[in-house]
N, C-alpha and C positions, 0 to 999 in steps of 0.2 A: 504494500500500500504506500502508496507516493502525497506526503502531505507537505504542502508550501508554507503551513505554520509552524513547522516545526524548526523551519530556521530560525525566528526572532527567538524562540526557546533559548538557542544555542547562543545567539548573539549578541543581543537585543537587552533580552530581559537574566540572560547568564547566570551566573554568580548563583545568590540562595538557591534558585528553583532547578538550575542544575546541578547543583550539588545533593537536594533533596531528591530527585532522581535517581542519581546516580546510587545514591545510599540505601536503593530497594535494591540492587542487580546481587547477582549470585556468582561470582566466579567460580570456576572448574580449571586449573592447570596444569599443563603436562610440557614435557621437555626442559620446567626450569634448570633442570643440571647444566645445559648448556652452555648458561651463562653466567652460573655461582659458580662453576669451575673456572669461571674468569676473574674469580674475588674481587683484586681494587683495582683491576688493572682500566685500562681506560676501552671501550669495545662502540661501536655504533650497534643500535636497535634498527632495523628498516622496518617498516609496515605498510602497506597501502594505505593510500591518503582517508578512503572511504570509512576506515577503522580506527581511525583516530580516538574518538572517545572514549571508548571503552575501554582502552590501554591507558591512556590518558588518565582516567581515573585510578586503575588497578596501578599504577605506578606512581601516586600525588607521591610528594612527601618525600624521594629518594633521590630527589638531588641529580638528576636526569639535567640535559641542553637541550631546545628543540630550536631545529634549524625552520623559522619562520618565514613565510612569504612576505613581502613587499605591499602587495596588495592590501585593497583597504579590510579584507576580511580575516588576513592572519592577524589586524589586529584586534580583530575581536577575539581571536584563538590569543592569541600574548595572552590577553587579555585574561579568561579564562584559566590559563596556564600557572599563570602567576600566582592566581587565588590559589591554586594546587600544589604551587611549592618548586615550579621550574622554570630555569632562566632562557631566555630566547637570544636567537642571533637572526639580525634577521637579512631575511636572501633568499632567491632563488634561483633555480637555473633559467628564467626568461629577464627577470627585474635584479638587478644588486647580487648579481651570479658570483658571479669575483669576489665578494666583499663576505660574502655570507660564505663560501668554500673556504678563502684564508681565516676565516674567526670558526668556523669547526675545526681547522686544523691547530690553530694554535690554543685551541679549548681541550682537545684530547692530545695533547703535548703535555698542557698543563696536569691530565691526568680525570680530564670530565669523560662521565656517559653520555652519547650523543643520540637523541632518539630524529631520525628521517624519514618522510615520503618520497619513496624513490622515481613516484611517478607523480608528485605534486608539481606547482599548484593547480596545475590547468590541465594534466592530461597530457596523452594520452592514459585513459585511465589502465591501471596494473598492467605498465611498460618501463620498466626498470631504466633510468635514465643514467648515466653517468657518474654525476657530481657526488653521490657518497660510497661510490667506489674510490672515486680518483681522491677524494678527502681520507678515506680508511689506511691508502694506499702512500700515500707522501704522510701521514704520521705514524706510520708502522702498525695500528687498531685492525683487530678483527670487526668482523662482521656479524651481526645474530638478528638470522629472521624473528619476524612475530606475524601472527595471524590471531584472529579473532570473530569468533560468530557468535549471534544474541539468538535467542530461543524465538524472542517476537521482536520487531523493529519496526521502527518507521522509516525511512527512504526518502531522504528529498529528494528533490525534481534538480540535482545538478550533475557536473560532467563526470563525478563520481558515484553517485547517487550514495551520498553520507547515510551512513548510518547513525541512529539514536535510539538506541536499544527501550523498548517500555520497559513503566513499571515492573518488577518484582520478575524478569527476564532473565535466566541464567545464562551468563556469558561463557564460554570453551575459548579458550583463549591456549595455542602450541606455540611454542619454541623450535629452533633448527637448530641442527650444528651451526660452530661458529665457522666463518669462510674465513682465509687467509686470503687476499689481494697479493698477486706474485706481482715482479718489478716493470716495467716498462707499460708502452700502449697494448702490447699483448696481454698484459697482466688485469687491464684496466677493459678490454675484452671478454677476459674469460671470466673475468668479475663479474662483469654485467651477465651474462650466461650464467653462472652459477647462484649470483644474490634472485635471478629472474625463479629459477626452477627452486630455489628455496623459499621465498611467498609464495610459488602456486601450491606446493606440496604443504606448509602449514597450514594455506587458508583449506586446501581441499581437507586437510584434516580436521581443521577444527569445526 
């Protein structure tokens, strides 16, 4: 079901009502070893842009980076974000591409978790784009998919059709192994090939 009010929910009127929301969902996880086998080290999250909240939420409070779009609606997501406990950089690969690539790299330098949409802002939607390859790849960071599915959801009407799980929805939320990013343009290749086939194989799972 495809409802157009469910953006100002997210947007608009944010903060309490989606936090009260969010505080009915049910998590289910699988594959965390993943990435606690990665303890303090610094790793990137990818996820499809569509899935954002719901990870979003199951990860407030942990000290996560999300690389932001430029657009006037990542800052409603800052926005959002912030209330949840996580700092933005903002960029992306059509708007402030440059700017937003050198500040994840020298945030997982510094030793941050970096959470990405690999096929934000605009789509193509679940096409794994470059930029947190080639970021994981010049600061030496593994890679760790995530996927996420809601029991019931609402669907906006956009170029990803966002997800906003209802009320009292129990989320399945997988993990992948972590990818290593090998050296050069071939590296940043096989990347994209392999971060691609590790979201289709979590979301198909979750």
């Amino acid at each position: 079901m495809k409802l157009r009010w469910a953006e100002p929910l997210l947007t608009r009127v944010g903060g309490v009502l989606m936090r009260l929301l969010a505080s009915t969902w049910r998590y289910r996880e699988r594959g965390a070893e993943h990435y606690e086998a990665l303890g303090q080290a610094p790793f990137i999250f990818v996820l499809w842009h569509s899935r954002i909240l719901p990870l979003l939420y199951l990860h407030r409070g942990e000290g996560f980076v999300l690389l932001v779009s430029q657009h006037r609606d990542g800052g409603y997501l800052v926005d959002l974000a912030t209330r949840w406990g996580y700092r933005a950089v903002r960029g992306s690969s059509r708007r402030g591409g440059a700017v937003g690539l050198l500040g994840i790299v020298r945030e997982l330098r510094a030793g941050a978790r970096i959470a990405m949409t690999p096929d934000g802002p605009l789509g193509p939607a679940e096409q794994v784009k470059p930029g947190a390859i080639a970021a994981a790849q010049h600061a030496g960071a593994p890679i760790v998919p995530a996927g996420a599915s809601a029991s019931a959801a609402w669907w906006i009407e956009s170029w990803d059709r966002f997800c906003i799980p209802k009320p009292f929805a129990r989320i399945d939320v997988v993990y992948g192994p972590a990818i290593t990013v090998a050296p050069g343009p071939e590296g940043v290749d096989q990347g994209v090939a392999a971060v691609q086939r590790g979201l289709q194989a979590v979301t198909n799972t979750a």
